[in-house]
NUFI-678714 format. One record per atom (N, C-alpha, C): x, y, z. Coordinates in pm, whole numbers, padded with zeros to 5 digits, always signed. Layout:
# NUFI-678714
XYZ
...
END
This chain:
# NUFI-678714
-01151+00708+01720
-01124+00823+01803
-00993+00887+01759
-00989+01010+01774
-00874+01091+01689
-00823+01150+01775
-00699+01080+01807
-00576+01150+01982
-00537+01293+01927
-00447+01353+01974
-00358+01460+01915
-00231+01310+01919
-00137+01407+01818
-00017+01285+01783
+00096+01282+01892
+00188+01226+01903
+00276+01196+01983
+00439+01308+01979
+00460+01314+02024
+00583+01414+02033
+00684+01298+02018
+00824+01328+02007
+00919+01241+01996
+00929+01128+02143
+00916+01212+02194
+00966+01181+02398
+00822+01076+02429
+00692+01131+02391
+00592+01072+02420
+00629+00961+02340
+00656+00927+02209
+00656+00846+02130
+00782+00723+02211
+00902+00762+02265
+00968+00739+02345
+00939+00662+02416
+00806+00631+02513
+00783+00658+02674
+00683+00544+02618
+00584+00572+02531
+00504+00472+02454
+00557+00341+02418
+00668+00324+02353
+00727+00235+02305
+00786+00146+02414
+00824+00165+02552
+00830+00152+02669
+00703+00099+02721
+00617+00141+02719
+00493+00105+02779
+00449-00003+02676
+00444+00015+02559
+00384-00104+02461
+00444-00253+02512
+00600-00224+02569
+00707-00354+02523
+00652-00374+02705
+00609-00301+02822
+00614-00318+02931
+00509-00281+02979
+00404-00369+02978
+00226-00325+03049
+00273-00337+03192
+00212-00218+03238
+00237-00200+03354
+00336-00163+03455
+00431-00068+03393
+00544+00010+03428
+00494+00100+03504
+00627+00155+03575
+00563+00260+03647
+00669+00376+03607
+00622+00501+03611
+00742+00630+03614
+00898+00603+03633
+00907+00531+03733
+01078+00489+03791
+01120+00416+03660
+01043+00303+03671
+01095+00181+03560
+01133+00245+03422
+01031+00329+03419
+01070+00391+03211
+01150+00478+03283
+01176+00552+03361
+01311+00636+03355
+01435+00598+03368
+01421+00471+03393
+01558+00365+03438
+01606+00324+03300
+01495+00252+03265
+01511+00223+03109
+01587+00298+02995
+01487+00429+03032
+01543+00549+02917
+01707+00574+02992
+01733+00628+03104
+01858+00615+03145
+01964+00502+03030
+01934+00376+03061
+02038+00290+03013
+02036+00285+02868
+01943+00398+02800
+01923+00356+02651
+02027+00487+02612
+02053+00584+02677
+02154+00686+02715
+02047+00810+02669
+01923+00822+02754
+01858+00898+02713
+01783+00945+02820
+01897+01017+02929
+01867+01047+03034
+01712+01145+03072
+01687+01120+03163
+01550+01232+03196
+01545+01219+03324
+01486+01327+03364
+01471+01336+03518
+01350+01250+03573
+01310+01255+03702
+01179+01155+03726
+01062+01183+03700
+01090+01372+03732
+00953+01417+03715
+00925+01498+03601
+01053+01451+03490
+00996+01521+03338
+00882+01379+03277
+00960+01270+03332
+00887+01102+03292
+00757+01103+03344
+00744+01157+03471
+00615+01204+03530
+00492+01252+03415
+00579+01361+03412
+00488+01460+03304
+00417+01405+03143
+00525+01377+03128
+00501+01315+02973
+00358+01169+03008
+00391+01072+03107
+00287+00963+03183
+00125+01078+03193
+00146+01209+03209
+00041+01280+03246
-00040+01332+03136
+00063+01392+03033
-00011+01431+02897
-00069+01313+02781
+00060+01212+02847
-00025+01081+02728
-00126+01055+02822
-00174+01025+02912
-00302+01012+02990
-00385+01079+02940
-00412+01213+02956
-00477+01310+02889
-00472+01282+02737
-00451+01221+02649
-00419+01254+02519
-00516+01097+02490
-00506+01017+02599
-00623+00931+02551
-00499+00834+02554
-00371+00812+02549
-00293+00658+02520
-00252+00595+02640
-00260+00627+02727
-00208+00531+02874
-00334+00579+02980
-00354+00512+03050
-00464+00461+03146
-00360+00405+03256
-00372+00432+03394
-00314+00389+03520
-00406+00334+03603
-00345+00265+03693
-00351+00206+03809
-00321+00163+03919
-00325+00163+04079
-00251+00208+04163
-00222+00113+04217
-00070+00099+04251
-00028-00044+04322
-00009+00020+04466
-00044+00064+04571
+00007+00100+04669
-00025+00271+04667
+00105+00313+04630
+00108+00474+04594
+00172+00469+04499
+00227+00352+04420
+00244+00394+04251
+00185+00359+04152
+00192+00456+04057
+00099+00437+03946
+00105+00333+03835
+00087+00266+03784
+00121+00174+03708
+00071+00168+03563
+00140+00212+03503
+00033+00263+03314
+00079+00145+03205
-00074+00170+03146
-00094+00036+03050
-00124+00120+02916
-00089+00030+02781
-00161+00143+02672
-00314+00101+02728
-00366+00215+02612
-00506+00204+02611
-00576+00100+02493
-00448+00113+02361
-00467+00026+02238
-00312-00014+02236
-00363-00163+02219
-00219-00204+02123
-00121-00126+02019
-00008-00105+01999
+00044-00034+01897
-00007-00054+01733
-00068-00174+01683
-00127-00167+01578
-00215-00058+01567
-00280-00066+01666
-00420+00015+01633
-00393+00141+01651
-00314+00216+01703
-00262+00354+01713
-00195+00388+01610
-00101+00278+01544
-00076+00297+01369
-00191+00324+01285
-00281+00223+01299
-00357+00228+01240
-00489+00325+01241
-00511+00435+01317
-00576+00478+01339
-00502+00619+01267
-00312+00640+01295
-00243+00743+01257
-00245+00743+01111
-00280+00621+01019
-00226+00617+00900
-00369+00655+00850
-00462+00661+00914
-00655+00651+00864
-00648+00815+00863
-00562+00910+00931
-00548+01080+00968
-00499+01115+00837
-00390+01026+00804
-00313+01063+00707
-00365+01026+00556
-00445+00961+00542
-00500+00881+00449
-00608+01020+00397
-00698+01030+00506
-00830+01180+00516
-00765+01297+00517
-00632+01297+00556
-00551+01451+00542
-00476+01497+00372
-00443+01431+00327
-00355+01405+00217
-00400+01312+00087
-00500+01216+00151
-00519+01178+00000
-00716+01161+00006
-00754+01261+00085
-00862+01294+00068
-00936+01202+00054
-00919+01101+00174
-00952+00951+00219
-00940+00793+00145
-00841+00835+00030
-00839+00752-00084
-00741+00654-00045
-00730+00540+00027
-00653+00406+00085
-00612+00377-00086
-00642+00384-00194
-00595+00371-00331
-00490+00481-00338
-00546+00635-00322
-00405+00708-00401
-00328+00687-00254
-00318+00705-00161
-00153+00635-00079
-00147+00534-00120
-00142+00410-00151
-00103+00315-00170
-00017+00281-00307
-00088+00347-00366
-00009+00430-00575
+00063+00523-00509
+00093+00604-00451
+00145+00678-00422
+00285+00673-00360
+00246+00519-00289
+00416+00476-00200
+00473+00376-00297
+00384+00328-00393
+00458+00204-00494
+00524+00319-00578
+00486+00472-00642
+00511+00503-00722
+00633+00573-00651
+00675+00579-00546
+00773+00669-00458
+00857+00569-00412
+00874+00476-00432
+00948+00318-00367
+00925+00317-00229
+00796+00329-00177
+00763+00338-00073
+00820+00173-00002
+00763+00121-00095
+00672-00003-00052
+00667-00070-00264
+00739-00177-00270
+00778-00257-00378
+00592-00255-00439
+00616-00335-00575
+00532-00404-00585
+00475-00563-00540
+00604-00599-00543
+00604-00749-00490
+00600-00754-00334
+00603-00623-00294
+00581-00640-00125
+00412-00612-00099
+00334-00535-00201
+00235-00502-00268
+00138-00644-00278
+00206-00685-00356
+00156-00820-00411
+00123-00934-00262
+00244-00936-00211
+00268-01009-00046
+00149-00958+00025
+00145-00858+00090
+00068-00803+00190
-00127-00848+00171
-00146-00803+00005
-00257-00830-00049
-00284-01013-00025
-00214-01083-00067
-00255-01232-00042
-00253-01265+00135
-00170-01159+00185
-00187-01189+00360
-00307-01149+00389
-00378-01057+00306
-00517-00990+00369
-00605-01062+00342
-00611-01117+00192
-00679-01213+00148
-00739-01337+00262
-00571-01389+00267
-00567-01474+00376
-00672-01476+00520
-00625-01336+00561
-00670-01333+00710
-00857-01286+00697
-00867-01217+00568
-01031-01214+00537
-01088-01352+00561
-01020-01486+00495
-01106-01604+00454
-01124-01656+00600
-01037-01645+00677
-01036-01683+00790
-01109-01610+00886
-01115-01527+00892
-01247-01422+00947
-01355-01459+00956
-01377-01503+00799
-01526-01516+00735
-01574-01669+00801
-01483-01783+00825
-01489-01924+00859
-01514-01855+01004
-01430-01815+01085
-01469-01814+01200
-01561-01741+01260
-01613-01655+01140
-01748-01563+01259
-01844-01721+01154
-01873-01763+01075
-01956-01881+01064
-01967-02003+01165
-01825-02021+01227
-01845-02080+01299
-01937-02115+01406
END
């Protein structure tokens, strides 16, 4: 499923909600407060309203407050952002980004090399446990 992307503030408010399932409006504005990144209650409101709409937080009512959860773990919202970018720019080719960030020092070769034997890894183990 393909969200619209995150604004800075949404991205903000998210990162809050990822580290805290089940916050409510007050709590992330308290938060953002002490991070020195003041906001009012009902701009925190708002932003809780458009990521709702946008498909990334889902609520639930404790009383009369709302209480928001993601909808996906933060992997998968990476991973879903980097699959946009992959079909936008390299014309769905997971090969040319990947040449593309080794050839830009994105991303080493030997970090290249790492990641590939972790996938390896977590494939073999996949494969054992759906046999199981």
């Amino acid at each position: 499923m393909e969200r619209k992307r995150l604004s800075g503030l949404e991205k903000l408010v998210m990162d809050y909600v990822w580290s805290h399932p089940g916050c409510s409006v007050s709590t992330c504005r308290d938060a953002l407060d002490a991070s020195d990144r003041s906001l009012k209650e009902n701009t925190v409101r708002t932003i809780f309203q458009r990521l709702e709409k946008k498909g990334y937080v889902s609520h639930e009512m404790d009383g009369r407050t709302y209480l928001y959860r993601a909808v996906e773990p933060r992997k998968n919202v990476a991973a879903a952002a980097v699959r946009q970018l992959i079909d936008r720019f390299c014309g769905g080719s997971l090969e040319e980004l990947l040449v593309g960030m080794v050839e830009n020092d994105v991303v080493s070769r030997e970090e290249l090399a790492d990641l590939t034997k972790k996938i390896v890894q977590k494939k073999s183990t996949q494969k054992r446990e759906s046999k199981a």
